[in-house]
N, C-alpha and C positions, 0 to 999 in steps of 0.2 A: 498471401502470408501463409508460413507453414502452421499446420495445426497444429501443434506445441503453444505457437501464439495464441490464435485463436481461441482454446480452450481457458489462455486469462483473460483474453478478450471479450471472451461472453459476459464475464461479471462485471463489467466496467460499461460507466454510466457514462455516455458522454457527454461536456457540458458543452454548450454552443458560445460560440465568442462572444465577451463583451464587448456593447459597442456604446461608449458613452459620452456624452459632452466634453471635449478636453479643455482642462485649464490653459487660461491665452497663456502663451509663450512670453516671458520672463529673463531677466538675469537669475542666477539661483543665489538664494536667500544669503544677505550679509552675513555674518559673525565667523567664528575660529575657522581656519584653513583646516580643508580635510588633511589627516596626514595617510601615509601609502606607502609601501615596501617597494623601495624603490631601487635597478638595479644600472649603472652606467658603462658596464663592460661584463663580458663572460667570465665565469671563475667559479671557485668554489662558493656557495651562498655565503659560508659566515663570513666570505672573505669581501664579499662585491655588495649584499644586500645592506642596504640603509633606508631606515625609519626618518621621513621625512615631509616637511609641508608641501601637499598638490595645490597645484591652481585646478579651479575650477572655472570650463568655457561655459561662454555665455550658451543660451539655451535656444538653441534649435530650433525649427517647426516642427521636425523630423524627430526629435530628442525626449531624452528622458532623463533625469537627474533623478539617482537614486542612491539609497540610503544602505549600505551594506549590513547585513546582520551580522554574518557569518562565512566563514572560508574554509576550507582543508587547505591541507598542501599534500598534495600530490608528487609520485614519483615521477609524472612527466613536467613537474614543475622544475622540481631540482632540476632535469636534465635540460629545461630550456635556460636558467639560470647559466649552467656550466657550457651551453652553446651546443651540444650534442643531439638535440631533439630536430626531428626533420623539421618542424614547424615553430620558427625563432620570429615573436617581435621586436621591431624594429627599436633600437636602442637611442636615450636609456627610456625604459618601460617599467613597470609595474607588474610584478609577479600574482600569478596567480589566475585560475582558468574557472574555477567552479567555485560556488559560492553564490548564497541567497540575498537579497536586495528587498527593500521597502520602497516603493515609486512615492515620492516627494512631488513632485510638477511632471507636466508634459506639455512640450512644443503644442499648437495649436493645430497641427495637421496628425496629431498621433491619437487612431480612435481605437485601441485594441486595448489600451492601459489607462489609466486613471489613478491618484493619489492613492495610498493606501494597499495596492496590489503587489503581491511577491513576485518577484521574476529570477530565473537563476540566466545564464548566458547561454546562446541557441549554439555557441562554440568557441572552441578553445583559442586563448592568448588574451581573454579583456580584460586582464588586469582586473583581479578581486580581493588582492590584500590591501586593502583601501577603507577608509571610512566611507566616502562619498565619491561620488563619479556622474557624469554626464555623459550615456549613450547614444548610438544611433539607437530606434526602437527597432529597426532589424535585427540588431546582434541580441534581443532580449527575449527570452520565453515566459509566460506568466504560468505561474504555477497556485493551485490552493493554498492560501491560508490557512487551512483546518489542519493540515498535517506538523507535527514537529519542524522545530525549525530546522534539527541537525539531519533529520532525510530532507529535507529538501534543498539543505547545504549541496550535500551529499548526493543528489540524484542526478547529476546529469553527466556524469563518467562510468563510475562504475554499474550502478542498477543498470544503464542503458548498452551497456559493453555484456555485462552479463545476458540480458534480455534477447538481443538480436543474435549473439553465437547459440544460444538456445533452440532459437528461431529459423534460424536463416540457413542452417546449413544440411542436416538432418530429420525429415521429417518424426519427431518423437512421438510417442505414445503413452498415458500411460503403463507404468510395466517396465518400460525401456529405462537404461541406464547410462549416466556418464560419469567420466572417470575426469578429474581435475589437478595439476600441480599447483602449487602456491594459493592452497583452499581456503587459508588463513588468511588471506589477501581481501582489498574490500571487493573486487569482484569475484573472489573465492566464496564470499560470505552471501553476495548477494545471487550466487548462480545455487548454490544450496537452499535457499529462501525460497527463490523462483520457481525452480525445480519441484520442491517439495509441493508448492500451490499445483504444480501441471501434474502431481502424480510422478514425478519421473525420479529416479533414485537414483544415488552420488554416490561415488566411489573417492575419498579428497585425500590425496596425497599432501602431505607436510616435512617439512627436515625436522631430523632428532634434536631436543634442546631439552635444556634443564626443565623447564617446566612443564613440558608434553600432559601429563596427564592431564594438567587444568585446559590446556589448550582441547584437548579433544573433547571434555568435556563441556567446552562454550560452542565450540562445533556442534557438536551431539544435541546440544539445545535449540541453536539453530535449525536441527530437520536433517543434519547430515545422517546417512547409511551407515557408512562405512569410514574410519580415519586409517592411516595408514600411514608408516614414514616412508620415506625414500629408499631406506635398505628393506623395508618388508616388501617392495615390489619384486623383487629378487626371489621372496622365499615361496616352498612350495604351497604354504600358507593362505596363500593367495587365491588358492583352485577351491577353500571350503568358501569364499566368497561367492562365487560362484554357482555354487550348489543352490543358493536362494533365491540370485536374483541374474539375468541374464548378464553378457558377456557386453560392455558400452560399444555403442554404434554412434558416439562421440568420447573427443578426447581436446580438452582444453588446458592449450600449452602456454605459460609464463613464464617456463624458465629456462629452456635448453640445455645440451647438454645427457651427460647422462640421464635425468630425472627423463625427459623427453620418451629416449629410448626405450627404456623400462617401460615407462606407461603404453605405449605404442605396441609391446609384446601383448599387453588385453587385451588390445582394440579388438571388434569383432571383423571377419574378413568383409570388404567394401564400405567400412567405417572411415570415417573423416575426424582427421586431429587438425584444430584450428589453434595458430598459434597467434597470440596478442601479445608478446609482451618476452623477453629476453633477460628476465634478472640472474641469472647463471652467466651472461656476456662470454655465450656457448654458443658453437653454432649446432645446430638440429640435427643429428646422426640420424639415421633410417637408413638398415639394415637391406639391401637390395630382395632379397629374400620377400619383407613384406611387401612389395611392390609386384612381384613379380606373380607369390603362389597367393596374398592374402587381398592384393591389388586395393592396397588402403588407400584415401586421398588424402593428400597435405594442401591446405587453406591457411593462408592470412586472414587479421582481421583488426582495424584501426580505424576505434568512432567516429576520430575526428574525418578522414574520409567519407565514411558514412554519411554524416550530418553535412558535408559538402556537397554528396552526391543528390541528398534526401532536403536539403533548405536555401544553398545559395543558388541552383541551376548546376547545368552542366556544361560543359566546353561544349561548342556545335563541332567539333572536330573528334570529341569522345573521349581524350582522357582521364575525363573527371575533375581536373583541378580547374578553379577557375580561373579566367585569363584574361591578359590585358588588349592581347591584338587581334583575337579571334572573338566572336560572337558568341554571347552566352545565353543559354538557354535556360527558360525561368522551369524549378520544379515544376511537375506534371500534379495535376490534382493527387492522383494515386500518393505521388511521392510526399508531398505535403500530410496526410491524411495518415500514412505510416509512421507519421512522427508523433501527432497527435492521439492518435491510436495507443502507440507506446506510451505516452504518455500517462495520457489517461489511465490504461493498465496499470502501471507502474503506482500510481497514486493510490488507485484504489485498493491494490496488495498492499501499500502502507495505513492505510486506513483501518483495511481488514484486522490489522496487526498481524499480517503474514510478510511482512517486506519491513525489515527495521534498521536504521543508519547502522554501520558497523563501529567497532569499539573505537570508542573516540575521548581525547586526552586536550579540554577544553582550557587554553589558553590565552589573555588578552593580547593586546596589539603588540603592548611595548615589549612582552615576555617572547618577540618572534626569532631571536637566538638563539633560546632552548629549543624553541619545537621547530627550527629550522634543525638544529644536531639530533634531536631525537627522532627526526623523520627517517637521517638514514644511518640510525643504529641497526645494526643485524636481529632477529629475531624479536622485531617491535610488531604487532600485531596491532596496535592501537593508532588510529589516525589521527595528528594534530590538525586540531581546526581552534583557527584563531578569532573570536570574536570582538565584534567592530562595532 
C-alpha cells in the first residue's frame, strides 16, 4: 500500500472478526410486507420507479435478513435506473447500491454476523431502497455501530473512491498537493477530509453558481486549501497558489471536458490525473504537448471493479470480471486484508471527527419522488438519503 495510506493506517485500530453462535435459520418474521423502490423497465426514475410491497424469501443457511436504516441515492443509481450504467441488475430490481442495514436473523451457517450488527453492501447493485431484505452474507460488510448512522449510510462509495485514488496511484507525502473537479461532490468532500488527515493539501475546483461564497466556505470548513471556479483555472491567478504550496502530482477528474483540460495545465510534470467519473458527458481533451515535454499519466478508476478485484476473486484468465465458464480465483489474503484495512481506516477518521457524511437532505421512503428529482437538479451539493 502507498504511503499516503499507510500514514491513516497507523491510527487505525483493527478489530478482529466476530465469530458468534448464529441464530437457527428461520422464515423471517410475519407481519406488514417490506415495501422497496421498485423499477420494471429502464427510463427516467420519476417515470419507471414505484413504491411497492417486496416479498420476502425464506431464510437461508447462508443468509441474512436485514433491517434497512438508511440509503443515498447516488448518481450511479440514476444511471443504472435509466440503463446507461456498465453494471445493470437484472430486471425488475430494486434501486439502490449503498445504504446501512440492522441484521435481524442469520441462516445457521452465517458466523461473521449476528442480530443487532450494522452492515452496509461489499458492492454495488443490492437493492437498498427497501425497508427489509434477505441476503447472501457474502454480498454484506459489517461495519461499527458507534459511528453515525448517515457515514456509514454513506461510506461505502464515495469515502472508499476517495481513499484508494489517494492511495493507489501516487505515492503522496505530506506537503504534497492535489488538485480536484467536482470538490463539492461526496467524493470531492470526502477526498478533502482525507487528505487533510494525511497532511496532504487540495486544490478543489467547482462551477460558478449563485451561491458560491457559502459553498466555498462549507468547503473551507471541511480542510479544503484552496477553492477555485472553473474559469479561475484560466487566470493568471493561479501561479500566487503556487507560491505556498507546490505544483499537484495528482489530479482527480469527474468531469471531462474543458474543466479536465484546464486542470491538467497544473499537474506537475510525470503527475497522474485519475479520472472516475464523466459529469460533463465530455470526453477528456489532453493537449499532445503534455504527453510529450510534461509526460503526464492518464489513469482510470471504478470502485466497483476494485471491490471485484479486492472481494469476489479474480477470473483465472485475468480480466478481472468475474465469470461464469472460466475458473475463479478466490481473493488472496493480501487482497482481502486491503479492504479491511480501508475499512478500518476509514471508520476510524469518522470516529476521530476528521471524516464526516457529506451534506445530506434526510427524506422518508414514501417522499422518494422529490429526492429522486432533486438528485439530478444541477448545482445540488446535498445528497438525498432516504430513511427506512
Amino acid at each position: 500500500m502507498q504511503r499516503a495510506a499507510a500514514r491513516v493506517l497507523r491510527g487505525a485500530v483493527r478489530t478482529p472478526p466476530v465469530r458468534t453462535l448464529p441464530v437457527r435459520a428461520r422464515s423471517a418474521p410475519a407481519g406488514t410486507a417490506p415495501l422497496g423502490l421498485l423499477y420494471e423497465r429502464h427510463g427516467e426514475p420519476a417515470a419507471v420507479v414505484q413504491l411497492k410491497d417486496l416479498e420476502v424469501p425464506k431464510l437461508g443457511d447462508c443468509d441474512v435478513h436485514v433491517k434497512m436504516l438508511a440509503a443515498p441515492i447516488n448518481p450511479a443509481d440514476i444511471n443504472m435506473i435509466q440503463g446507461t450504467y456498465p453494471l445493470l441488475s437484472p430486471l425488475p430490481a430494486v434501486g439502490g447500491s449503498e445504504g446501512v442495514g440492522e441484521v435481524l436473523e442469520v441462516g445457521r451457517r452465517v458466523v461473521a454476523l449476528k442480530p443487532g450488527d450494522w452492515v452496509i453492501p461489499a458492492d454495488a447493485g443490492l437493492g437498498t431502497w427497501r425497508t427489509r431484505g434477505v441476503f447472501p452474507e457474502k454480498m454484506l460488510l459489517k461495519v461499527p455501530s458507534d459511528i453515525p448512522v448517515l457515514c456509514a449510510a454513506t461510506l461505502s462509495v464515495n469515502p472508499c473512491t476517495a481513499f484508494r485514488m489517494l492511495a493507489d496511484f501516487e505515492s503522496l507525502v505530506p506537503g504534497d498537493s492535489v488538485i480536484q473537479n467536482a470538490a463539492n461532490s461526496g467524493v470531492g468532500q470526502a477526498v478533502i477530509q482525507i487528505a487533510r488527515a494525511s497532511g496532504i493539501k487540495t486544490i478543489n475546483v467547482v462551477r460558478n453558481r449563485p451561491d458560491l461564497p457559502k459553498l466555498v466556505e462549507r468547503l473551507m470548513a471541511l480542510g479544503a486549501d484552496h477553492v477555485v471556479t472553473e474559469e479561475m483555472l484560466r487566470k493568471p491567478e493561479m501561479k500566487d497558489i503556487f507560491k505556498s504550496i507546490p505544483r499537484p502530482r495528482l489530479a482527480l477528474n469527474c468531469v471531462g471536458g474543458k474543466s479536465t483540460t484546464e486542470m491538467l495545465r497544473h499537474l506537475q510534470p510525470k503527475g497522474t490525473m485519475v479520472t472516475y467519473g464523466g459529469m460533463a458527458k465530455q470526453p477528456v481533451m489532453v493537449p499532445v504537448s503534455a504527453f510529450i515535454f510534461r509526460d503526464v499519466r492518464l489513469r482510470g478508476f471504478w470502485m466497483t471493479q476494485w471491490r471485484k478485484d479486492h472481494t469476489q476473486g479474480r477470473c483465472s484468465q485475468g480480466d478481472g470480471w468475474p465469470c461464469m465458464a472460466q475458473r475463479e480465483l478466490p481473493p488472496s489474503r493480501a487482497e482481502q486484508e486491503s479492504v479491511a484495512a480501508m475499512m478500518d481506516a476509514l471508520c476510524q477518521l469518522i470516529r476521530r471527527g476528521q471524516l464526516t457524511a457529506p451534506a445530506c437532505t434526510e427524506l422518508p421512503l414514501q417522499d422518494y419522488r422529490a429526492a429522486l428529482e432533486d438528485s439530478m437538479k444541477p448545482f445540488v451539493s446535498s445528497k438525498q438519503i432516504l430513511l427506512l
